[in-house]
C-alpha positions as CSV (number, residue, x, y, z in Angstrom):
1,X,236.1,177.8,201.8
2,X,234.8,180.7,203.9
3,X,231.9,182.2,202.8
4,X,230.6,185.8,203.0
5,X,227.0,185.7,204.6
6,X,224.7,188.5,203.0
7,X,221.0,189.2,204.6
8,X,218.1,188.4,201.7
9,X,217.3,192.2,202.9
10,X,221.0,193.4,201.1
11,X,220.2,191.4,198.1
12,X,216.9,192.4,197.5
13,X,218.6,196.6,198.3
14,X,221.0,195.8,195.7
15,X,219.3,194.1,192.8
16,X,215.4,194.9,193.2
17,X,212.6,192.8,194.1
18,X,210.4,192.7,196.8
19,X,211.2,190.8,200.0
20,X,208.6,188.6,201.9
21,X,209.3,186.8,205.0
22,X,212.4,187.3,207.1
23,X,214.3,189.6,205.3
24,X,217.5,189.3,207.6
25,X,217.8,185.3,206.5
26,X,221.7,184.7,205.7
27,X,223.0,183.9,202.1
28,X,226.1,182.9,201.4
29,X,225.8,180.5,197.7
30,X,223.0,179.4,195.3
31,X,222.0,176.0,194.5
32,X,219.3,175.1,192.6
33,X,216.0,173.6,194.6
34,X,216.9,170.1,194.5
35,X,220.6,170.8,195.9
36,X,220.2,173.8,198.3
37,X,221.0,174.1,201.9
38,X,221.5,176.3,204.4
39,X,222.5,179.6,203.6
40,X,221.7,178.9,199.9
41,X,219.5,181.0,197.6
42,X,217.7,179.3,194.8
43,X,214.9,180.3,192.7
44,X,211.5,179.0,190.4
45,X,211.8,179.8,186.9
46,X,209.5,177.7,185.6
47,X,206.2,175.9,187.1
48,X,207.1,172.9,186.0
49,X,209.4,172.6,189.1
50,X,206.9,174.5,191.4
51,X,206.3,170.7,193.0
52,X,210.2,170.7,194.0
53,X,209.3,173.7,196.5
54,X,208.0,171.4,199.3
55,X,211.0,169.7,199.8
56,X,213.5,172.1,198.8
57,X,216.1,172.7,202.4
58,X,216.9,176.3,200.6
59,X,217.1,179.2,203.3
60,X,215.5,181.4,200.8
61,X,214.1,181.2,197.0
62,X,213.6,183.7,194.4
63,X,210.3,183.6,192.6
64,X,208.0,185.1,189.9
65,X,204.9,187.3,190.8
66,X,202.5,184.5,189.8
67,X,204.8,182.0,192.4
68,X,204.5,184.8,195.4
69,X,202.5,182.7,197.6
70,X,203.6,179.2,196.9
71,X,205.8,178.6,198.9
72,X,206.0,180.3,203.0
73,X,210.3,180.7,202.7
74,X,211.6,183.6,203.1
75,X,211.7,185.1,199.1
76,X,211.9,187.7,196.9
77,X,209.7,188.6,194.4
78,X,210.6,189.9,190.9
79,X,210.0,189.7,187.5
80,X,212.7,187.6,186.2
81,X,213.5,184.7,188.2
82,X,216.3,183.2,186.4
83,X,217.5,186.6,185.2
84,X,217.6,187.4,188.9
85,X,219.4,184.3,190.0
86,X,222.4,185.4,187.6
87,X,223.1,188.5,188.4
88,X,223.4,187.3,192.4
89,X,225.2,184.4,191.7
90,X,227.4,187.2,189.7
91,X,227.8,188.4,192.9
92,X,228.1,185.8,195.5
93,X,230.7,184.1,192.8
94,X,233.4,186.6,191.7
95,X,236.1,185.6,189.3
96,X,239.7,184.8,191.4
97,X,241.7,187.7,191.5
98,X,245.3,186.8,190.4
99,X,248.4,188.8,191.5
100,X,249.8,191.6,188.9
101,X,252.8,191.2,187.3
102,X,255.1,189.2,184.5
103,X,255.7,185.3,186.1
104,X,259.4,184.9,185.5
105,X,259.1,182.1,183.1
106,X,257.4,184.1,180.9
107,X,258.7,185.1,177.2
108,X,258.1,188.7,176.5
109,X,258.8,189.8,173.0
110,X,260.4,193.3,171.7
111,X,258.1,195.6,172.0
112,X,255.2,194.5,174.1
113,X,253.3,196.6,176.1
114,X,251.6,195.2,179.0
115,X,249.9,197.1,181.4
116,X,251.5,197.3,185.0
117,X,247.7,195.8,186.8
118,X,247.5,192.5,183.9
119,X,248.5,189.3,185.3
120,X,250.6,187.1,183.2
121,X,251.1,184.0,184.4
122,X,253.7,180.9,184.0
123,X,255.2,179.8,180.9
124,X,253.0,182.2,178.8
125,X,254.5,183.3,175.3
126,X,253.8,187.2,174.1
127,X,254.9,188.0,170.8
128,X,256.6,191.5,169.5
129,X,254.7,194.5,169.8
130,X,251.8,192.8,171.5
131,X,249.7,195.4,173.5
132,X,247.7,193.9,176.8
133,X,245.3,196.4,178.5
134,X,244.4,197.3,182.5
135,X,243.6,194.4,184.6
136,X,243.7,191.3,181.9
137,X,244.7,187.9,183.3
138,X,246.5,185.7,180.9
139,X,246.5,182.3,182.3
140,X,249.5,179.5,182.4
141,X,250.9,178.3,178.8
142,X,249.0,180.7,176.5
143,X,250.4,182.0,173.5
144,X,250.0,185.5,172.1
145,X,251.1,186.4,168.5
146,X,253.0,189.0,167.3
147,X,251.1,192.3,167.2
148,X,247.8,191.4,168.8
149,X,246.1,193.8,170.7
150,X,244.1,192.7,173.6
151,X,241.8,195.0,175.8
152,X,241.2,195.9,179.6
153,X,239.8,193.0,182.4
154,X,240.0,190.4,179.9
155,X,240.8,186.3,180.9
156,X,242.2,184.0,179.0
157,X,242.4,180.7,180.8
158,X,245.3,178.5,181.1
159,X,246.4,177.1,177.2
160,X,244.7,179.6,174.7
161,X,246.3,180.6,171.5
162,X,246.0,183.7,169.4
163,X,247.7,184.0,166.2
164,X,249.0,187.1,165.3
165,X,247.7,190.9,164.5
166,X,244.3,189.9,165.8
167,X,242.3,192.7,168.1
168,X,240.5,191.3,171.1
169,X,237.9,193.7,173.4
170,X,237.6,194.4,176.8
171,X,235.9,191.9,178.8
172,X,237.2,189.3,177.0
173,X,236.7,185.5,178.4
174,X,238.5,182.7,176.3
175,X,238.3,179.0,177.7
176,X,241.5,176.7,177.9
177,X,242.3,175.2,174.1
178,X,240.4,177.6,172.0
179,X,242.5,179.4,169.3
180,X,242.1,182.5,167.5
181,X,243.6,183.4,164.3
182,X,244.3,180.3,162.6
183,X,244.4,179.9,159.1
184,X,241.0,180.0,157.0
185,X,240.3,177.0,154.9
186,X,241.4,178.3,151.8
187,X,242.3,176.5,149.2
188,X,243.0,176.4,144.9
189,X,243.4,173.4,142.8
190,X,245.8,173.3,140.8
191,X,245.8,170.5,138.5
192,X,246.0,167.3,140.5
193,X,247.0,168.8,143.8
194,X,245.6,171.8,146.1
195,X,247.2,175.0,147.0
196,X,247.0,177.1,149.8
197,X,245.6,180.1,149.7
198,X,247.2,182.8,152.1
199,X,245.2,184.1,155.2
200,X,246.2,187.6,155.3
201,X,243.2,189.3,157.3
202,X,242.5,189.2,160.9
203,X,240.1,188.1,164.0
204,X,238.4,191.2,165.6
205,X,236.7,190.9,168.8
206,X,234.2,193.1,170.5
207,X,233.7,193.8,174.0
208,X,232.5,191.6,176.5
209,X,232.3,188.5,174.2
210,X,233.3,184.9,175.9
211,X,234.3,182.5,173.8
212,X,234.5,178.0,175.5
213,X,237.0,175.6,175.1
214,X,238.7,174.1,172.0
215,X,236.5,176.1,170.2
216,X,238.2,177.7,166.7
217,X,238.2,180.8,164.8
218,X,239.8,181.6,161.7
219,X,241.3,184.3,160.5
220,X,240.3,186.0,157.6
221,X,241.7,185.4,154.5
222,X,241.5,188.9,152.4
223,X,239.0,190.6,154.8
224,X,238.7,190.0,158.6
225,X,236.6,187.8,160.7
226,X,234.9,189.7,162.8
227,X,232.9,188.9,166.4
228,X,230.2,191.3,167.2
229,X,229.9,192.8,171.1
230,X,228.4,190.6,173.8
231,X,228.7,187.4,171.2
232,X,228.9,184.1,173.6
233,X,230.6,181.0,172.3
234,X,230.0,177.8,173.7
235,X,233.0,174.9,173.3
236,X,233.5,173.3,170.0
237,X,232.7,175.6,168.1
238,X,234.0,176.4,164.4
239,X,234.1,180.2,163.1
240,X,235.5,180.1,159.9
241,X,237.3,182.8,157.3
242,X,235.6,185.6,157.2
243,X,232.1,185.3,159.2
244,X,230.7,188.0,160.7
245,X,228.6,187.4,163.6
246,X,226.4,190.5,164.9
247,X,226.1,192.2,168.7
248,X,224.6,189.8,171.0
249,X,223.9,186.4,169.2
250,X,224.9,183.2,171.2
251,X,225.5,179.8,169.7
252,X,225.3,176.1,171.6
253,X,228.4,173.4,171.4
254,X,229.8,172.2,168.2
255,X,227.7,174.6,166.0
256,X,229.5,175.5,163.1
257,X,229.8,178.4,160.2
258,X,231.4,178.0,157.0
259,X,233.3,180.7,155.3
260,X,232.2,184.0,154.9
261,X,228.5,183.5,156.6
262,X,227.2,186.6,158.3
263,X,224.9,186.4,161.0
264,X,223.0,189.0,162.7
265,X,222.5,190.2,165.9
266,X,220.6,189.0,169.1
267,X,220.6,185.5,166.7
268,X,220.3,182.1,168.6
269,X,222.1,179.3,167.5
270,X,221.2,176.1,168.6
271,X,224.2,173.1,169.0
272,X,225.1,170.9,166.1
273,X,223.5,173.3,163.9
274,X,225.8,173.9,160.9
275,X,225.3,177.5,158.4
276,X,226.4,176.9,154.9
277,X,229.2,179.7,153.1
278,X,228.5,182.9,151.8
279,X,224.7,182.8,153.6
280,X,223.3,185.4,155.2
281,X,220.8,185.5,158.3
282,X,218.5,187.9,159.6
283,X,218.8,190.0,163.1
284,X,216.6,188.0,165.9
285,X,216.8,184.7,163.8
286,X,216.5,181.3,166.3
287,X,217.8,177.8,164.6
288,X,217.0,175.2,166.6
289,X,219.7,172.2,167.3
290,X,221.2,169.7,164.5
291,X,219.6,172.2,161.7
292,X,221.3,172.7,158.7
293,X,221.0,176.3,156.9
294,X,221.3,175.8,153.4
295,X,220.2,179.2,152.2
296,X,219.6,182.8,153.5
297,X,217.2,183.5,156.3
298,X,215.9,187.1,155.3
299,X,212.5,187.6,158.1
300,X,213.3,186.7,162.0
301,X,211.7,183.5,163.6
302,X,212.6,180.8,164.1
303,X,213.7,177.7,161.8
304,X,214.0,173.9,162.5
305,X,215.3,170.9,160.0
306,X,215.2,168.0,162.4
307,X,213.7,164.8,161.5
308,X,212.2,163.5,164.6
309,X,213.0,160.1,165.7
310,X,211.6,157.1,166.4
311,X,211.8,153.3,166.8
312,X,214.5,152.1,164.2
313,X,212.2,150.2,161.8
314,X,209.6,153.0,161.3
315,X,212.6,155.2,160.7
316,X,213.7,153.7,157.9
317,X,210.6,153.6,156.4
318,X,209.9,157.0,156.7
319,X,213.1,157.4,155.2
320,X,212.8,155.8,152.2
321,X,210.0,157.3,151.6
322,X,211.4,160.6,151.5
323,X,213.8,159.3,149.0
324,X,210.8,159.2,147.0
325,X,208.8,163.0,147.1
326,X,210.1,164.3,144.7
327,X,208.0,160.8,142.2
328,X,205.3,161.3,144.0
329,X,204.9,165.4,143.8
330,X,204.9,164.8,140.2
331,X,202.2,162.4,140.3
332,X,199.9,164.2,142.3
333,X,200.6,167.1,139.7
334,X,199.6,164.9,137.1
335,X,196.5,163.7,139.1
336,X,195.7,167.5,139.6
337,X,195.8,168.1,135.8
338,X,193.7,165.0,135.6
339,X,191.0,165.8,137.7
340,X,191.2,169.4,136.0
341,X,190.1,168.2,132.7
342,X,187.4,165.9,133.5
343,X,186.2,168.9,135.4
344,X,186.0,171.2,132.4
């Protein structure tokens, strides 16, 4: 693949920073110090790695101020490394422009409106009525319900589903096998056997959320489910009837909410973390990996419920040993009250 070569001096002219060295050294990809080459870009974010910069075969490197003299490559300076790093591999990396148009094995229904510049490619499905804004890419086999409204430049890649009537924002990027607008668990007993509960809201999207593979969310079942702008979903992920999640949070693989949770914005979510129904959590709130929230997180910080491991055998005593706090709180209250007496 041919490469466009950039000097560090354009780079540094369009996203800041301060050059030192040869500013007219040629970038054409990033790579991380390890991997680079020539005509690669890669950048310190963190010290720990500042040993890595002897033997990195990088053209040029992004650094921190503190990092400005560690290494004699040609570099730029700024405030942000990593930050820094994303916006040019942004830049050096831009997403494949597909053709406009309808492919001719596609299945338009009544009544759809799809903008002349959207790409819709083989074998995809769109319902009656749906609406598809300027410049959206729908990718090989995906389906679109009936009524669903999806904004301008979005991408959905080859195999996504979305149910129908749900309202999807500009910017928009949905990984192969996620699906949008399934029904909500929602279920009655009746006597000896369950009944299902119909899922009559919908799934609205803000802008410039991205959502990974085969990761679900579910439709509302009175109200709607509704994603916040700037939200990013990793894969694997379960959104379920009714959640709210606010402007900005992100959440790691194969987290999951139950049923009408609302989360706030800027929130970080670590993966295999698990938020109980009906719970609410603060803006600016961090839950670190395999936590379970069991209640409502009202002050930001950040919250952790692992149990750290160790070698098998001490495990399990430690283990059954917290089968038994709750005995042994009592009997240090009863010590307390104890000691109380003989003092007085």
């Amino acid at each position: 693949m041919d490469r466009k070569n950039y000097q560090l001096d354009a780079i540094a002219a369009q996203f800041g920073g301060q050059v030192l060295g040869d500013g007219t050294t040629s970038i054409n990809q990033v790579a991380t110090l390890e991997s680079a080459r020539v005509g690669h870009l890669t950048f310190l974010a963190n010290s720990r790695y500042r040993v890595q910069l002897a033997g990195t075969h990088a053209a040029a490197i992004i650094v921190g101020v503190a990092d400005a003299e560690s290494t004699s490559l040609p570099r730029i300076v700024c405030k942000n490394p990593y930050l820094y790093f994303a916006k040019v591999s942004a830049f050096l990396n831009p997403p494949q422009q597909l053709q406009q148009g309808i492919h001719n094995s596609a299945v338009i229904g009544a009544g759809a409106q799809i903008h002349p510049t959207a790409h819709i490619g083989p074998y995809v499905e769109i319902g009656a009525r749906v609406k598809i804004g300027a410049g959206s890419t729908i990718m090989s086999g995906c389906s679109i319900g009936a009524d669903t409204v999806l904004g301008e430049h979005a991408l959905l890649y080859p195999r996504v589903v979305v149910y129908h009537n749900c309202v999807l924002g500009n910017r928009l990027i949905v990984h192969s096998g996620a699906i949008i607008g399934s029904d909500g668990f929602g279920l009655a007993l009746d006597d000896d056997r369950w009944l299902k509960i119909p899922q009559i809201g919908r799934v609205i999207i803000g802008d410039d959320v991205e959502i990974g593979a085969n990761t679900t969310i579910d439709r509302g079942a009175l109200d709607d489910t509704v994603i916040g702008d700037g939200v990013k979903l990793d894969n694997q992920i379960q959104i379920s009837h009714n959640v709210r999640i606010g402007e900005h949070t992100v959440m790691a693989g194969a987290s999951g909410i139950a049923g009408s949770g609302i989360v706030g914005r800027y929130c970080r979510i670590g993966g295999h973390s698990g938020i109980l129904g009906h719970i609410q959590i603060a803006d600016h709130v961090e839950i670190s990996s395999h936590t379970m929230i069991g209640k409502s997180i009202r002050e930001p910080g950040t919250y952790t419920g692992i149990f750290p491991f160790s070698d098998a055998r001490a495990w399990r005593k430690n283990a059954a040993q917290i089968r038994h706090l709750d005995e042994l709180v009592e009997r240090i209250k009863m010590l307390e009250q104890e000691i109380l007496k003989k003092e007085n």
